[in-house]
C-alpha positions as CSV (number, residue, x, y, z in Angstrom):
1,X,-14.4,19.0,-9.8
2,X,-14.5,15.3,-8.2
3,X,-17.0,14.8,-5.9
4,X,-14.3,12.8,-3.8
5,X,-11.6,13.9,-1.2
6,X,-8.7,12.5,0.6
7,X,-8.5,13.5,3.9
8,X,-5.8,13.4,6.9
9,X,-7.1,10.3,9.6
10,X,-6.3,12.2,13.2
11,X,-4.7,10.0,15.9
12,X,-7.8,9.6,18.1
13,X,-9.4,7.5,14.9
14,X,-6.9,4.8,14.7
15,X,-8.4,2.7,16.6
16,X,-11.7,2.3,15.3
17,X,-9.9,2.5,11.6
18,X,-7.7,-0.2,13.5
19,X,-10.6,-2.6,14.1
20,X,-11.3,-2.1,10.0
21,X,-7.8,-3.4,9.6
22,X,-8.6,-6.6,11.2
23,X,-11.4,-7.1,9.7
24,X,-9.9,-6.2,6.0
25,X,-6.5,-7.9,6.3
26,X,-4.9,-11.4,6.7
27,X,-2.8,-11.2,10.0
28,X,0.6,-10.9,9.0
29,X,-0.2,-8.0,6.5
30,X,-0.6,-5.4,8.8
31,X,1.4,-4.6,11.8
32,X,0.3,-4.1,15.7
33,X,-1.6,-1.1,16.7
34,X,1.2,0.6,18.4
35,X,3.5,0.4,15.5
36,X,1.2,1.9,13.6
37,X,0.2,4.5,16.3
38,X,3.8,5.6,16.8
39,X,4.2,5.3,12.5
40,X,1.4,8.1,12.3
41,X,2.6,10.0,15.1
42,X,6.2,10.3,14.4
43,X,5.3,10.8,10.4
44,X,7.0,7.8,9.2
45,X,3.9,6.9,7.7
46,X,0.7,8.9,6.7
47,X,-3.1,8.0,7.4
48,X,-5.6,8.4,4.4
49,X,-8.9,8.5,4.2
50,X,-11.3,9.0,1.1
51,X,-14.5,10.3,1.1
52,X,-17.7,11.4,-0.5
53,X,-19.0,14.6,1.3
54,X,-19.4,13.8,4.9
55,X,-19.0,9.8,4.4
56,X,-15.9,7.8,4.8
57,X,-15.8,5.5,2.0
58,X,-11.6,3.7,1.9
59,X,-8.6,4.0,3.5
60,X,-5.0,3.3,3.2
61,X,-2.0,4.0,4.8
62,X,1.3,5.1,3.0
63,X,4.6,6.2,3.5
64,X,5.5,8.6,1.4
65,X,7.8,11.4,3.1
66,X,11.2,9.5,2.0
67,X,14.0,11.3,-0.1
68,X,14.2,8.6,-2.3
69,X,10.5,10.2,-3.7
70,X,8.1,6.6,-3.9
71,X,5.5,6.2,-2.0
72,X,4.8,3.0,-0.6
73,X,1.0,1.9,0.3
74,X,1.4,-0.5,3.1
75,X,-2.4,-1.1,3.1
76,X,-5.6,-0.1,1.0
77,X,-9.2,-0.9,1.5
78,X,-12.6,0.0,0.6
79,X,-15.2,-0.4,3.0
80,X,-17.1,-3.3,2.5
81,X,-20.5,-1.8,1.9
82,X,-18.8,0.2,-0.9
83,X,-16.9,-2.3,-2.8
84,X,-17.8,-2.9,-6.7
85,X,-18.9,0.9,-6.9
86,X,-15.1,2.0,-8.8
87,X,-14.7,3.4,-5.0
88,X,-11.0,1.9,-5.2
89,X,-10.5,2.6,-8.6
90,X,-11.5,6.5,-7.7
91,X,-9.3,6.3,-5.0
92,X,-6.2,5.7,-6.7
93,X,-7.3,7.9,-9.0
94,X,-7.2,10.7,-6.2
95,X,-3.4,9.2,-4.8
96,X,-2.2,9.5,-8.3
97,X,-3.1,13.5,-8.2
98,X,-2.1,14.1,-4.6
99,X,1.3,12.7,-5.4
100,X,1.9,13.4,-9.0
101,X,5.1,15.1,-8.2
102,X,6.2,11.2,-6.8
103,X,9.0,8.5,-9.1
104,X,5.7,6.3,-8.5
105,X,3.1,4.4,-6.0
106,X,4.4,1.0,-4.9
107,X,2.1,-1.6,-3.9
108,X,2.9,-5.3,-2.2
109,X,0.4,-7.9,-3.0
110,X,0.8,-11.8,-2.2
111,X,1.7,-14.3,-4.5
112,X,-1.6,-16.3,-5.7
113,X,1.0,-19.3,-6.5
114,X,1.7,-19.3,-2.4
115,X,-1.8,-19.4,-1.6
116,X,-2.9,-21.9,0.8
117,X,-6.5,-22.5,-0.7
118,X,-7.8,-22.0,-3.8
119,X,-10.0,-19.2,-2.9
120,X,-7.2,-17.3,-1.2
121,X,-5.2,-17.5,-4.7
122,X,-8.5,-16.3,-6.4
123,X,-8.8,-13.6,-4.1
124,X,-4.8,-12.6,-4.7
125,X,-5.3,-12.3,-8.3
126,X,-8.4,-10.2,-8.3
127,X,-6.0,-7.9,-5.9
128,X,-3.7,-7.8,-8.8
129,X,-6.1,-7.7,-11.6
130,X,-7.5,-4.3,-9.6
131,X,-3.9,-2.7,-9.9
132,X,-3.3,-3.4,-13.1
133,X,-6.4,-2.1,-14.4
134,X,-5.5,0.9,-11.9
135,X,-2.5,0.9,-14.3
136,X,-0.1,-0.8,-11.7
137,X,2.3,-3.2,-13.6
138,X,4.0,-6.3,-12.4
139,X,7.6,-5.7,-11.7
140,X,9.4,-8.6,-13.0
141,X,12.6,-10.4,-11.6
142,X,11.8,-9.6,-8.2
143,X,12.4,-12.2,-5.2
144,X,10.7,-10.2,-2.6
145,X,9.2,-10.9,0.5
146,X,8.5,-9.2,4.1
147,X,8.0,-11.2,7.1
148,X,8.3,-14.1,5.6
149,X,5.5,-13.5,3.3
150,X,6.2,-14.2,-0.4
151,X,4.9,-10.8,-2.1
152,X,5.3,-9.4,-5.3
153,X,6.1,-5.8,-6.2
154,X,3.6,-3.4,-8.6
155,X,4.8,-0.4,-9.4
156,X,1.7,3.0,-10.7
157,X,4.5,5.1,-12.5
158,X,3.9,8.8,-11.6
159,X,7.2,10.6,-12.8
160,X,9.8,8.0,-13.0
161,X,9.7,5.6,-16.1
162,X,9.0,2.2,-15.4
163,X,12.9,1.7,-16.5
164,X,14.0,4.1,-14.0
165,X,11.3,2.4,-11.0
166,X,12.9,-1.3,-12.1
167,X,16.5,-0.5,-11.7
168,X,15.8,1.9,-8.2
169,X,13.5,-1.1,-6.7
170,X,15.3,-3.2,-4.9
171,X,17.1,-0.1,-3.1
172,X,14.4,2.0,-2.7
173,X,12.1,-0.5,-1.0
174,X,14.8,-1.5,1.5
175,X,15.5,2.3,2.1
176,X,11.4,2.6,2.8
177,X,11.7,-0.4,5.5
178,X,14.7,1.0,6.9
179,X,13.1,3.8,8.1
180,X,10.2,1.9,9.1
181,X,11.5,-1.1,10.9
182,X,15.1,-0.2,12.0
183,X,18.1,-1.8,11.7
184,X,17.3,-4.5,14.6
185,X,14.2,-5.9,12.0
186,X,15.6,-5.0,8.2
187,X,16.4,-8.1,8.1
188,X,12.9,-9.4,7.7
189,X,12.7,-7.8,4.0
190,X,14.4,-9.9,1.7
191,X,14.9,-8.8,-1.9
192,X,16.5,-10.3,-4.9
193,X,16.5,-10.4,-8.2
């Protein structure tokens, strides 16, 4: 038996998981507090957190109640005093089981050839290299990008081939934002091949 857990965050810890957010993300990647508030409470999107016993180590936040059976992560952190312990690695590890009956995880990360800095493209292809030792692959000939921020796609396969997740990609992640963002803001995803 694992010594972690995956728990439920509850509304009233939003905003101190909120100021993690900040801390954790670029601006841009995340979305306002009260998007995210109304998200969790109308179920569009679900709260994780993953612990150790009694301590909080990561969290993320996915949406993964959709008919079209992928689950998104929107965001994914480890606390900082935790990272380089394999707490990530264990925590995708513990998503994988909880939704095993899934087509797959999808992940966004940025493009490290639109990176501003040289350390900001360093620190985009250590985000991908985690991933893809996670076994997250690359989906290829994918324009993609939301909010006008160049992304690529990775896909975890769960029960879906990777075949199946290439070809169900491009409609499936604009079926996700949909739900999320409305009709009035879907134009902000833009996805080619």
């Amino acid at each position: 038996m694992s010594k972690y857990y995956i728990r439920h965050m509850e509304l009233n810890e939003l905003k101190t998981f909120y100021e993690r957010i900040v801390r954790d993300f670029a601006q841009g990647e995340y979305s306002p507090y009260e998007i995210i508030y109304q998200h969790l409470k109308n179920g569009l999107q679900k709260a994780l957190i993953f612990c150790e016993g009694e301590r909080d180590l990561a969290y993320s936040v996915c949406t993964d109640d959709h008919d079209n059976h992928y689950v998104l992560i929107s965001l994914l952190a480890v606390f900082k005093q935790d990272r380089g312990q394999g707490i990530g690695s264990a925590f995708i590890k513990q998503l994988s089981l909880m939704y095993k009956n899934k087509k797959a995880l999808i992940v966004e990360v940025e493009r490290p050839d639109e990176a501003k800095t040289q350390e900001e493209g360093n620190s985009r292809r250590r985000r991908i290299e985690f991933y893809e030792k996670a076994g997250f692959y690359l989906i290829k000939g994918v324009d993609y990008s939301i909010w006008d921020i160049p992304m690529h796609l990775m896909a975890l396969p769960l029960v879906a081939p990777q075949e199946i997740i290439n070809q169900e990609i491009r409609r499936s992640m604009r079926e996700l934002y949909l739900d999320l963002m409305g009709e009035e803001l879907i134009h902000k995803l833009q996805i080619s091949s």
